[in-house]
C-alpha positions in Angstrom: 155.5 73.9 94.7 153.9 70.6 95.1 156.2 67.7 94.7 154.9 64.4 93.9 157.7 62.1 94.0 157.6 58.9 91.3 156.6 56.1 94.7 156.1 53.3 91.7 160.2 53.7 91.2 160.5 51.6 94.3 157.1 49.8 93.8 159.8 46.7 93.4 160.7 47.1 97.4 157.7 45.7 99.7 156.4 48.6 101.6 157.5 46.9 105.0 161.1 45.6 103.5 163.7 47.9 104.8 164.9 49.8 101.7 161.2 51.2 101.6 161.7 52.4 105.3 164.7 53.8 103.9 163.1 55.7 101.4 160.4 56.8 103.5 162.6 58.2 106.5 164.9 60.0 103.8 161.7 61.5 101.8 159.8 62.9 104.9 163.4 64.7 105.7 163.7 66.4 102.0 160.2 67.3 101.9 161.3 69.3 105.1 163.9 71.0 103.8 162.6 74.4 104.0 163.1 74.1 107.9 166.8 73.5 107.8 169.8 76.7 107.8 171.4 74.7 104.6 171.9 71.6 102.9 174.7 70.5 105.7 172.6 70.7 108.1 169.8 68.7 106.6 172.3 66.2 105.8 173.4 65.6 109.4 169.6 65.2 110.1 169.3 62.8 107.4 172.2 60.6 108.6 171.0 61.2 112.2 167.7 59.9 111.9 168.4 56.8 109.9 171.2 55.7 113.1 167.9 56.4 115.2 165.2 54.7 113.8 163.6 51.6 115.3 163.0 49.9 112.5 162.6 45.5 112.8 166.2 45.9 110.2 169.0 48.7 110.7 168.7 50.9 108.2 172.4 52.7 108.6 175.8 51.8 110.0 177.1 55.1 109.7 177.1 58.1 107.5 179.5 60.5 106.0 178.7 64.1 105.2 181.0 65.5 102.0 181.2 69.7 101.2 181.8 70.2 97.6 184.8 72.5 97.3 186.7 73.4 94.2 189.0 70.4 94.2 186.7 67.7 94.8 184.4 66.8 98.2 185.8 67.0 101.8 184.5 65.4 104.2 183.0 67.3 106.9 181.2 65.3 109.6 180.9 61.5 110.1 178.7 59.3 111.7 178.1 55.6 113.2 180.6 53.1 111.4 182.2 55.9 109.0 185.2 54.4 108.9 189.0 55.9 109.3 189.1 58.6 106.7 190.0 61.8 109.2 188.1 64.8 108.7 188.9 67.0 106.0 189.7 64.4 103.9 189.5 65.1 99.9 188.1 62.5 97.2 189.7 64.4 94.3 187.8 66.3 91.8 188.5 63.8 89.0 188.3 60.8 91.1 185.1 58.2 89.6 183.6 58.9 92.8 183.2 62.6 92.5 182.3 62.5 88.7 179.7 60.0 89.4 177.7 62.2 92.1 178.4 65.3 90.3 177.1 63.5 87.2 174.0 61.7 88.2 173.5 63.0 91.8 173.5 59.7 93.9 174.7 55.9 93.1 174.6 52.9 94.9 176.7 50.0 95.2 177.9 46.5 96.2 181.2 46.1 95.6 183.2 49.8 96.3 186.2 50.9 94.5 186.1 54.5 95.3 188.7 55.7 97.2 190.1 59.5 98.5 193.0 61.2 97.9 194.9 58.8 100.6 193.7 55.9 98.6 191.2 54.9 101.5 188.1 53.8 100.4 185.4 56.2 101.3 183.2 53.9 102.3 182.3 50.1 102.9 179.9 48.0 100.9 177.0 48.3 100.3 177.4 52.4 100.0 174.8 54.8 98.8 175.7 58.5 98.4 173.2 61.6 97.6 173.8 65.1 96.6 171.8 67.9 98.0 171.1 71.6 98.3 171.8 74.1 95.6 174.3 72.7 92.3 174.9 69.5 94.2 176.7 71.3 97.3 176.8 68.8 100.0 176.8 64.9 99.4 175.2 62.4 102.5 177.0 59.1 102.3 175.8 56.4 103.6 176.8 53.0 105.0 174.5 50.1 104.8 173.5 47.0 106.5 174.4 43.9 104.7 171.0 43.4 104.0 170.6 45.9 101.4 171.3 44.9 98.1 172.4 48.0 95.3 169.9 47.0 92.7 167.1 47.4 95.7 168.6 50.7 96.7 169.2 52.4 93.5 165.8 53.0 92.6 164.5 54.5 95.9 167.8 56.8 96.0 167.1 58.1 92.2 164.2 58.7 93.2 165.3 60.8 96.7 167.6 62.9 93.9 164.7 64.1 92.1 162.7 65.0 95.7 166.1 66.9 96.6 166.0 68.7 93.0 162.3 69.8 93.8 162.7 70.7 97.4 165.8 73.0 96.5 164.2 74.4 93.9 161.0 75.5 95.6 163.1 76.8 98.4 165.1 79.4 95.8 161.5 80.1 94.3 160.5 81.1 98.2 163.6 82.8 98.3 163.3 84.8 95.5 159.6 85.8 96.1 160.8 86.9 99.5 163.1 89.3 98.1 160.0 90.4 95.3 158.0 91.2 99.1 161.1 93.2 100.4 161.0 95.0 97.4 157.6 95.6 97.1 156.7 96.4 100.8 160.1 99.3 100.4 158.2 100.3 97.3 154.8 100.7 98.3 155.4 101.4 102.4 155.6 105.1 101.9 158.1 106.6 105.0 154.4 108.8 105.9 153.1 107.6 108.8 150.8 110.7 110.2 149.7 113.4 108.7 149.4 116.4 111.2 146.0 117.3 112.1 144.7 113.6 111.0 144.3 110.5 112.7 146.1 107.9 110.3 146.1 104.2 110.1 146.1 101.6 107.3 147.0 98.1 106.6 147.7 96.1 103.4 147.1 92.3 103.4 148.3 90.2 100.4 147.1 87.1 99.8 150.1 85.3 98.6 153.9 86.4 99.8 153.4 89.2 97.3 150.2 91.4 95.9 149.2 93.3 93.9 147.4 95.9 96.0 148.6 98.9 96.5 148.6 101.6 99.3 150.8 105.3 98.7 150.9 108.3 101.0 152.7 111.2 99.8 153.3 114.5 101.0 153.0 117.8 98.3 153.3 121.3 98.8 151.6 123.1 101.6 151.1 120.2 104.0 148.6 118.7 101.4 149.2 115.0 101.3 148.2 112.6 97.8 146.4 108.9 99.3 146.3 106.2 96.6 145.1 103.0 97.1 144.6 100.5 93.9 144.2 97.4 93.0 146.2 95.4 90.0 144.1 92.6 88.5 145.2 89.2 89.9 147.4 88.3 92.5 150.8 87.2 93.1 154.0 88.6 91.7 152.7 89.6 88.2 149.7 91.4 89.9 152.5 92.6 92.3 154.9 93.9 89.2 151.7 96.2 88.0 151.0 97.3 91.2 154.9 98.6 91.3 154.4 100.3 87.0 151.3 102.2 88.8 153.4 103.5 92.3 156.2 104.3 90.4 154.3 106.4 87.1 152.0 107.8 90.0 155.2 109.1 92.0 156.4 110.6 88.5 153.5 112.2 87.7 153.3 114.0 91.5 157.2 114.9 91.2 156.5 117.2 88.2 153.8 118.8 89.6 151.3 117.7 87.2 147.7 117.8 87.9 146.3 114.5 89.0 143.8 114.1 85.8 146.7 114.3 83.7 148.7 112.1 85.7 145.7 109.7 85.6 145.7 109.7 81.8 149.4 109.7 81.7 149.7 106.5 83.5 146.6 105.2 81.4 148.5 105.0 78.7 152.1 103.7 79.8 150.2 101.3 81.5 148.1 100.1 78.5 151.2 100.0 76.5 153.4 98.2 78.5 151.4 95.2 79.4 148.8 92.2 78.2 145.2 93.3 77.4 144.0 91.8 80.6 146.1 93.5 83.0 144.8 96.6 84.6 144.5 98.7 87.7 141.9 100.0 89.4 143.0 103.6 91.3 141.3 106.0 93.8 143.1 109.3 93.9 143.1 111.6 97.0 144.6 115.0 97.6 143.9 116.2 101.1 145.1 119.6 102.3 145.5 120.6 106.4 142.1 122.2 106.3 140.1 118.8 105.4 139.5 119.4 101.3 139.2 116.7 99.2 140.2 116.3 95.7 139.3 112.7 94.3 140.1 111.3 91.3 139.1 107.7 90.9 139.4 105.4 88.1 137.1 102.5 88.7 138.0 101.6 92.2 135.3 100.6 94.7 134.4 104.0 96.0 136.0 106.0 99.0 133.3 106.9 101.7 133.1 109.4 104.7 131.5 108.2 107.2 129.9 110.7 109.8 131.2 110.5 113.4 127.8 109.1 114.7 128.5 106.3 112.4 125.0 106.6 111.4 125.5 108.1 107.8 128.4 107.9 104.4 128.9 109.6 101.6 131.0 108.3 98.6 133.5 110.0 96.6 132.3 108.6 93.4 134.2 107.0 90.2 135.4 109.3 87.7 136.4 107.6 84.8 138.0 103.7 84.0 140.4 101.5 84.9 143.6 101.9 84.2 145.7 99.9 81.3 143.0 98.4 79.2 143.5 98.9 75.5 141.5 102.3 74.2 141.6 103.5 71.1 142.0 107.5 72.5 142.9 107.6 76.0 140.3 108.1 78.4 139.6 111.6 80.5 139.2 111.3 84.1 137.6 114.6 86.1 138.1 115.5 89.7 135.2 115.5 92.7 135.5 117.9 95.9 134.8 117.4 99.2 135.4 118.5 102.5 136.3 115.9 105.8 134.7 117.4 108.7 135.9 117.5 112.0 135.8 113.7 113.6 134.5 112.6 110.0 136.2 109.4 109.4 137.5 108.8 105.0 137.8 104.7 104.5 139.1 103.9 101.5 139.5 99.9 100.6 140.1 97.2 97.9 137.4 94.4 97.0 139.3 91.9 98.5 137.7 93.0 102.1 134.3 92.7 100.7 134.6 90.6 98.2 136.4 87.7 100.9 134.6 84.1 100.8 133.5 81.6 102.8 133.6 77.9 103.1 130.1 78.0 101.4 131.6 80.6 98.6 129.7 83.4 99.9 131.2 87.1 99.8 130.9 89.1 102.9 129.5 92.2 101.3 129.7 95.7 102.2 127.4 96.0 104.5 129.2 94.6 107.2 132.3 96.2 107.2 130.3 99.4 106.9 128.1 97.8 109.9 131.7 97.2 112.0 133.3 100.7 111.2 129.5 102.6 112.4 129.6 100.3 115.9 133.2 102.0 116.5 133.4 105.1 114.6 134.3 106.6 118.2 137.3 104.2 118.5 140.8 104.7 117.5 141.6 103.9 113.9 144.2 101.5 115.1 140.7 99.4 116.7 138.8 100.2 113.8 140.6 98.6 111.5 141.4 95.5 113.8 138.0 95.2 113.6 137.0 95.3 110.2 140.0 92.6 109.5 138.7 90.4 112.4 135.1 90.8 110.4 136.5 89.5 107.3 138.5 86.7 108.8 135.2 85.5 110.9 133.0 85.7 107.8 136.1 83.3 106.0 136.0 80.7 108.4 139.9 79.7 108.0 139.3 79.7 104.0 142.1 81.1 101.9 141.4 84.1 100.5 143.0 84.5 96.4 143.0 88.3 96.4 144.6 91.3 98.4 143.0 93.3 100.8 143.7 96.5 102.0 142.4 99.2 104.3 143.1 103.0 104.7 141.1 105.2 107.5 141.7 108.9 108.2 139.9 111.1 110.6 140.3 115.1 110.8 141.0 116.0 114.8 
C-alpha cells in the first residue's frame, strides 16, 4: 500500500524550520514500521532518534512512551527530560488527556493541564502526544523545545496520525495475506514428494505473496499417482481463492473414485457457477501408473511434453477440451489421451508465466528457450534442470517484475 502523506498540511512550516525536521525524522520512522516487533518498539525508536539528531535546533527534550491498558495509558518507558512521573504511572481512562488521544489520535499544546492519576502533569509545555500501532495501542509523548509553538506543530502531527493509520493498516493487510500464503502453500503443497520408480522435482513461483497457480500430486490406487498443474486467471489472492475451488473440487472428485473426465466436467460446472464470468482455470490432468502410462486430460493448459533423453526430440500431450469456469450453456466434454514415459524420458509440465515472463523492453521469452535449457541438461538431475530453466527466465527479465505465476513440474521414469 502506497502512502502519500498530505506534505501541504505543514506547507506553513519552512522546510529548514525545525518542526519540518520534526515531521521529517518522525515520517521516515512510520513509513518503516513494517521493520519493527510492535508499535512499542517503534515508539522508543521514534523518541530515540529525535534525542539524536543533529539538527541546527533540538528537536526533543525528552519523550514518554504510554501502553494503552484497560483503565487508561501507563507509562512504560521514558526518555531525556521526561519528568518525575515513575514508571507505571496511570493517566486515568476518563482523564481529558486520554479521551483526547483516544479521540483524535495526537494533540499538541502550549499551555498543559493534563495530569495522571497522582495529579502530576504528564508532561511540560509545549507537549505533543501520538497514538500508534493497531486501535491506538501505544501513545509516544513528546517534550519540546521552547521553540516550538502548538499551532506550528499540530499540523505536521495530524498529519504523522494519518501516516501511522496507513502504515498499520498496510502491515495487517501483509499480515493477513501472509496467513492467505500459509494457507494456500498447506493447500496446494501436497505431502508427495517422490513417486517410486520416478525422479520427481517441481517448484511453484508466485508472483505476489499469493498465486494463483496451482501444483497437486496425489497418490491413487495401485501406486498410480494423479499430477495437476493449473493456472487461475489473474494473480494475487482472488486468483489464489480459484486456484484453492479447483485443488479442493479436484481432490473431491479423486476421493470418489470418479473418472477424471467426469471430474473435469464436474468441476466445470461448480466452478462456472460459483464465480464472475471472467474467472477461469486452465488444468492439465495426469494419471501415471508404476509402469510409465499416461492418462491426460487437459483443459486448455499450455500442453505437457516428453522430452526424449537425448534432449533432441518432444512430444506433447495435447489439449482436450476448455477452460474451466467460463459460462456454457451445456457443460463441456473433455476426453482422455495415452501415453507411455519411457525409460530416462523426461514429462515437463508448466504454466505460461515461465514463457510468457517479460523483459525491460516487454518481450516474452518464448518457448523455445526453456525447451532449448531443458535439451542442454536433459542428462542432469531434475533438481539442476529446473534451477536452470528458472535462472533462464530470470536472465531473460532483467530484474523486471513479473505479474503472473510460474510454475514447473519435471518427472523422469528410472
Amino acid at each position: 500500500m502506497a502512502v502519500a502523506p498530505p506534505d501541504q498540511a505543514i506547507a506553513s512550516a519552512p522546510r529548514s524550520g525545525p518542526q519540518y525536521q520534526l515531521y521529517r525524522h518522525f515520517r521516515r520512522l512510520l513509513l518503516d514500521c513494517d521493520q519493527y516487533r510492535d508499535a512499542e518498539e517503534m515508539a522508543v525508536r521514534i523518541i530515540e532518534t529525535l534525542l539524536k539528531s543533529t539538527s541546527e535546533q533540538p528537536l526533543l527534550e525528552g519523550g514518554r512512551v504510554y501502553r494503552r491498558v484497560a483503565d487508561g495509558l501507563e507509562l512504560v518507558a521514558k526518555f531525556g527530560a521526561a519528568g518525575d512521573t515513575p514508571i507505571g504511572a496511570l493517566v486515568p481512562v476518563d482523564s481529558e488527556a486520554v479521551q483526547r488521544i483516544l479521540g483524535r489520535g495526537y494533540f499538541a499544546l502550549d499551555e498543559l493541564d493534563l495530569v495522571d492519576q497522582q495529579g502530576i502533569p504528564i508532561g511540560h509545555p509545549p507537549f505533543a502526544a501520538l497514538a500508534i500501532g493497531q486501535d491506538k495501542s501505544v501513545v509516544v509523548g513528546l517534550a519540546l523545545p521552547g521553540h516550538f509553538k502548538a499551532a506550528d506543530v499540530e499540523p505536521a502531527v495530524a498529519t504523522l496520525h494519518s501516516i501511522s493509520e496507513a502504515c498499520w493498516q498496510r502491515q495487517t493487510l501483509s499480515d493477513v495475506l501472509e496467513q492467505a500464503a500459509q494457507v494456500q502453500t498447506s493447500l496446494l503443497a501436497n505431502a508427495v514428494t517422490e513417486i517410486p520408480g520416478f525422479e520427481l522435482a517441481s517448484r511453484l513461483r508466485p508472483a505476489d505473496i499469493v498465486g494463483g497457480d496451482l501444483l497437486d500430486i496425489t497418490p491413487l490406487a495401485a501406486g498410480t499417482h494423479a499430477i495437476a498443474i493449473g493456472d487461475a486467471t489473474g494473480h494475487g489472492l482472488s486468483a489464489a481463492l480459484l486456484a484453492r475451488d479447483a485443488v479442493t473440487g479436484l481432490r473431491m472428485g479423486l476421493q470418489q473414485q470418479l473418472k477424471a473426465t467426469s471430474t473435469l466436467e464436474r468441476l466445470d460446472r461448480v466452478l462456472a457457477r460459483s464465480g464472475p464470468s471472467s474467472r477461469f482455470v486452465s488444468l492439465a490432468y495426469l494419471e501415471l501408473d508404476p509402469r510409465g502410462n499416461l492418462i491426460s486430460v487437459n483443459a486448455g493448459h499450455p500442453a505437457p511434453l516428453v522430452i526424449s533423453p537425448s534432449g533432441r526430440t518432444t512430444r506433447e500431450l495435447a489439449s482436450t477440451g476448455p477452460v474451466l469456469g467460463l459460462p456454457f450453456s451445456s457443460s463441456p466434454s473433455f476426453h482422455r489421451e495415452f501415453d507411455r514415459l519411457g525409460a530416462d524420458e523426461i514429462l515437463m509440465a508448466l504454466t505460461d508465466g515461465i514463457f510468457e515472463a517479460t523483459n525491460p523492453s516487454g518481450d516474452e521469452l518464448g518457448l523455445e528457450p526453456v525447451l532449448r535449457t531443458v535439451f542442454d541438461n536433459a542428462s542432469e538431475p531434475l533438481e539442476v534442470i529446473i534451477e536452470q530453466v528458472f535462472s533462464t527466465v530470470d536472465e531473460h527479465s532483467d530484474g523486471m517484475r513479473q505479474i503472473d505465476d510460474q510454475t514447473l513440474v519435471t518427472l523422469r521414469r528410472a
